[in-house]
C-alpha positions in Angstrom: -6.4 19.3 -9.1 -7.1 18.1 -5.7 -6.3 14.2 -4.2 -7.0 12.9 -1.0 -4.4 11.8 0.9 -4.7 8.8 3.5 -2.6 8.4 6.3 -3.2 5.0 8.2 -2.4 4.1 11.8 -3.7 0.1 12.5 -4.3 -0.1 16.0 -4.7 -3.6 17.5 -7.3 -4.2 19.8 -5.6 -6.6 21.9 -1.9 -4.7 22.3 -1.1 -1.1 22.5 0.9 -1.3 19.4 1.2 0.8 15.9 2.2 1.0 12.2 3.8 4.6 11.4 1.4 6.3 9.3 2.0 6.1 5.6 0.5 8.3 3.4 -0.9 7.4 -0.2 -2.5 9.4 -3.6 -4.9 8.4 -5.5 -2.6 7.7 -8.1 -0.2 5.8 -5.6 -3.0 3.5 -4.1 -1.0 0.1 -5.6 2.3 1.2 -4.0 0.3 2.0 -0.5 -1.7 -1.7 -0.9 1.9 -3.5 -1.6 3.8 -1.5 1.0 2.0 -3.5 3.8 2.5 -7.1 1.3 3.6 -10.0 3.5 2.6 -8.4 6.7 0.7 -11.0 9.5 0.7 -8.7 12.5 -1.9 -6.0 11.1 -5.1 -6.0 8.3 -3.4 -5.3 4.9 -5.5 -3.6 2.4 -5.9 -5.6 -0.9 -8.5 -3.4 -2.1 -9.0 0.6 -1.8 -11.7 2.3 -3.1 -10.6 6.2 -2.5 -13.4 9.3 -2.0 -13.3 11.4 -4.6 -12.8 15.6 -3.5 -13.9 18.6 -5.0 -11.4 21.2 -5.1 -14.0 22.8 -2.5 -12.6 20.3 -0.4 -8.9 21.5 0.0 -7.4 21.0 3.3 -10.4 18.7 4.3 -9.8 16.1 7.3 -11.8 13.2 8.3 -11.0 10.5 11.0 -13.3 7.6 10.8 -12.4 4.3 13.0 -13.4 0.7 12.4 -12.9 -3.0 12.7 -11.5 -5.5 10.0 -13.3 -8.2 10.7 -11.2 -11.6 10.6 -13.0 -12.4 7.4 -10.8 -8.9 5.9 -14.7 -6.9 5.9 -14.3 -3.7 8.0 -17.3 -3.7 10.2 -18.9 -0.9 12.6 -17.3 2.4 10.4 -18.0 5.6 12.1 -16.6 9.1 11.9 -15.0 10.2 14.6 -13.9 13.7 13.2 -14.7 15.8 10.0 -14.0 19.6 9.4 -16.6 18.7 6.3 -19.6 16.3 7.5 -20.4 15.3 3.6 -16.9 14.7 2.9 -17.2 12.4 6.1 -19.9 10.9 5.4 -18.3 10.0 1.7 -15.2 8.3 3.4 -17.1 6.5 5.8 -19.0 4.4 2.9 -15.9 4.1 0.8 -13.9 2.6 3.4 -17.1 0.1 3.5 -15.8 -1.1 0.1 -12.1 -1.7 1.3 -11.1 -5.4 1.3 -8.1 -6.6 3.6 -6.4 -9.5 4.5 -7.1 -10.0 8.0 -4.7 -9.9 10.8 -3.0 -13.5 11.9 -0.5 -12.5 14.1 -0.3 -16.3 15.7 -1.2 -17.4 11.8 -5.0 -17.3 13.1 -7.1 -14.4 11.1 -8.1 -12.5 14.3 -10.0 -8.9 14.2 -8.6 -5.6 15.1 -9.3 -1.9 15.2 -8.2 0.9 12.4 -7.9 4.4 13.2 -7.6 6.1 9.8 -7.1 9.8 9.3 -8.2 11.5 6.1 -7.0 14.9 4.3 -7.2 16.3 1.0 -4.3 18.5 -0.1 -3.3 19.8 -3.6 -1.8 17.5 -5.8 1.2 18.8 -7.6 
């Protein structure tokens, strides 16, 4: 059985800082969404919706890059990579359906940029 696997690098588009990449399952998403709990200084995800791979799709990768919006919407998704362009195209409208708390890194929801790399691997 195959799982995609997200790894997640928030990108600010006002300071050249990151968030190490963590990676999540699909059967992990709640521990991924309440890793980032409590956090002001980057969009946490309150809701993931996760693409759903063929075992066709093993070792898959996708890069897609967009904007949560300071309403928590990401905004202006667009691939910037895919080794599969159908399986790209499937990312880029689930991310759509993400939901976030927005960045307030003065306590002022403020947008920012999200680089998120996509691979599906073999789950165990």
């Amino acid at each position: 059985m195959k799982h995609v696997s997200l790894f997640t690098k928030i990108v600010s588009l006002l300071a050249v800082g990151a968030v190490a990449p963590l990676a999540f399952g699909l059967t992990t998403t709640q521990a991924y969404i309440d890793s980032y709990r409590g956090r002001t200084d980057i969009p946490v995800p309150v809701k993931i919706v996760a693409p759903e791979a063929g075992s066709s799709l093993a070792g898959a990768r996708v890069e897609v890059e967009f904007t949560v919006d300071a309403t928590g919407k990401p905004q202006d998704v667009h691939v910037l990579s895919a080794t599969d362009h159908a399986f790209g195209a499937l990312v880029r409208e689930t991310v759509k359906q993400w939901k976030f708390e927005p960045a307030k890194p003065n306590g002022t929801p403020v947008s920012m940029k999200v680089l998120l790399p996509v691979f599906v691997s073999e789950s165990e």
